[in-house]
VMD Tcl script that draws the C-alpha trace (Angstrom):
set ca {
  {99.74 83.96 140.02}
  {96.89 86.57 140.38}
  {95.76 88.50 137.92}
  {93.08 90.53 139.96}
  {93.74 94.30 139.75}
  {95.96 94.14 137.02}
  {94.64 96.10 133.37}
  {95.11 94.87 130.16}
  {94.34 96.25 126.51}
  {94.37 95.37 122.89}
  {93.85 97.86 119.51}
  {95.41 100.68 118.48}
  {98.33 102.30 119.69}
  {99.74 105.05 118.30}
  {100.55 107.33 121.78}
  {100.86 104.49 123.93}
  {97.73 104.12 125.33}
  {97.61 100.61 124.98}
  {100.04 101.58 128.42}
  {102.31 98.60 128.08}
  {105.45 100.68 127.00}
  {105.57 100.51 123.20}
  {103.56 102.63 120.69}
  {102.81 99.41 118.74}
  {99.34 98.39 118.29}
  {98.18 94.84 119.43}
  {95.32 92.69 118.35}
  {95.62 90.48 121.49}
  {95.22 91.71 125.69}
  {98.72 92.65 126.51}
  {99.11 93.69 130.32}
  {99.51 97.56 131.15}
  {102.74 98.64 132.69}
  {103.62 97.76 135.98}
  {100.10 98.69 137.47}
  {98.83 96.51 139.56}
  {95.62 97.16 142.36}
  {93.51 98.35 140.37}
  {89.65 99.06 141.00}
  {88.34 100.44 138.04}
  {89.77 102.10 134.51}
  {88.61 103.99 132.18}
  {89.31 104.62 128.46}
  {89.35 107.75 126.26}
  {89.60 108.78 122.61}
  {93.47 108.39 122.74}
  {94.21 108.40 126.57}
  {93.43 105.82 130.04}
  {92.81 106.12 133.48}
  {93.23 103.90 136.43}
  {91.86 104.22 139.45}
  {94.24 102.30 142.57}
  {93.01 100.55 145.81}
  {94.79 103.42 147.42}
  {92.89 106.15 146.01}
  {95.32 107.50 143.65}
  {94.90 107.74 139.51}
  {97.71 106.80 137.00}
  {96.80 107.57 133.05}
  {98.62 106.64 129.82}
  {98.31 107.50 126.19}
  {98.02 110.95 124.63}
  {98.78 113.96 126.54}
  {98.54 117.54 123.99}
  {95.60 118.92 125.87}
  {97.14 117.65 129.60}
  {94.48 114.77 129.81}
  {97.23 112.68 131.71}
  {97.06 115.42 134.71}
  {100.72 115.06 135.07}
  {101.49 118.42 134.57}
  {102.87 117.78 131.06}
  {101.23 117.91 127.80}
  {103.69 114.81 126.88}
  {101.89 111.55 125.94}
  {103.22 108.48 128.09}
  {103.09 104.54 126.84}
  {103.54 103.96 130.16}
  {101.35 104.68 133.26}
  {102.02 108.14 135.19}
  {100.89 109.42 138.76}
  {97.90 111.84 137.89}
  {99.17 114.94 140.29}
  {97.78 116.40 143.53}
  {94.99 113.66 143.88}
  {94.27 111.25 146.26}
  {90.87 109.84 148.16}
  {89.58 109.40 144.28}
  {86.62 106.84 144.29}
  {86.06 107.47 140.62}
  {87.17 108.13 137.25}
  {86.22 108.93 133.60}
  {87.90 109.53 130.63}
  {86.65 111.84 127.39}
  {88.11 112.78 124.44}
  {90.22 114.91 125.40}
  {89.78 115.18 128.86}
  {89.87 113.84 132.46}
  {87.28 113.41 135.60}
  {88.01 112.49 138.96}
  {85.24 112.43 141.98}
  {85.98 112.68 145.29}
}
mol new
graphics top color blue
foreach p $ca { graphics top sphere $p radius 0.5 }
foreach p [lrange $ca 0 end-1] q [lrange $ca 1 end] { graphics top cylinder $p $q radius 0.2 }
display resetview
């Protein structure tokens, strides 16, 4: 089996940004939620990105401040669709905020 394109995280854990569906933190690489084709990712203070082979962005973790771009300011432990983007060829995560480029 392949692993190429697919995420995985360790540490802390506490809004599910670890993205692999629990809030529990873990001091070994666990795989992230169904996500697979991925080019690139990118890790915040409490929130991830990735960035797909098709162009699109999916992000887990915390969510107050709408970092996840899902039209929600509800955190996820598992990756959502970031909305209205697509032909992304980069991302970057902050603190407590988001960057796509185009």
């Amino acid at each position: 089996m392949s692993t190429s394109g697919i995420p995985w995280s360790w540490g802390f854990n506490n809004y599910g940004q670890l993205g692999n569906g629990t809030n529990t933190s873990s001091n070994v690489p666990v795989t992230v939620s169904d996500l697979s084709n991925v080019i690139t990712i990118s890790a915040g203070g409490s929130h991830s990105l990735a960035l797909l082979e098709d162009g699109t962005v999916q992000a887990w973790g915390y969510n107050s401040y709408g970092q996840l771009g899902n039209g929600t300011n509800t955190s996820s432990n598992v990756p959502v669709t970031v909305s209205d983007l697509s032909n992304v060829i980069a991302v970057s995560a902050g603190a407590y905020h988001s960057l796509a480029l185009f």
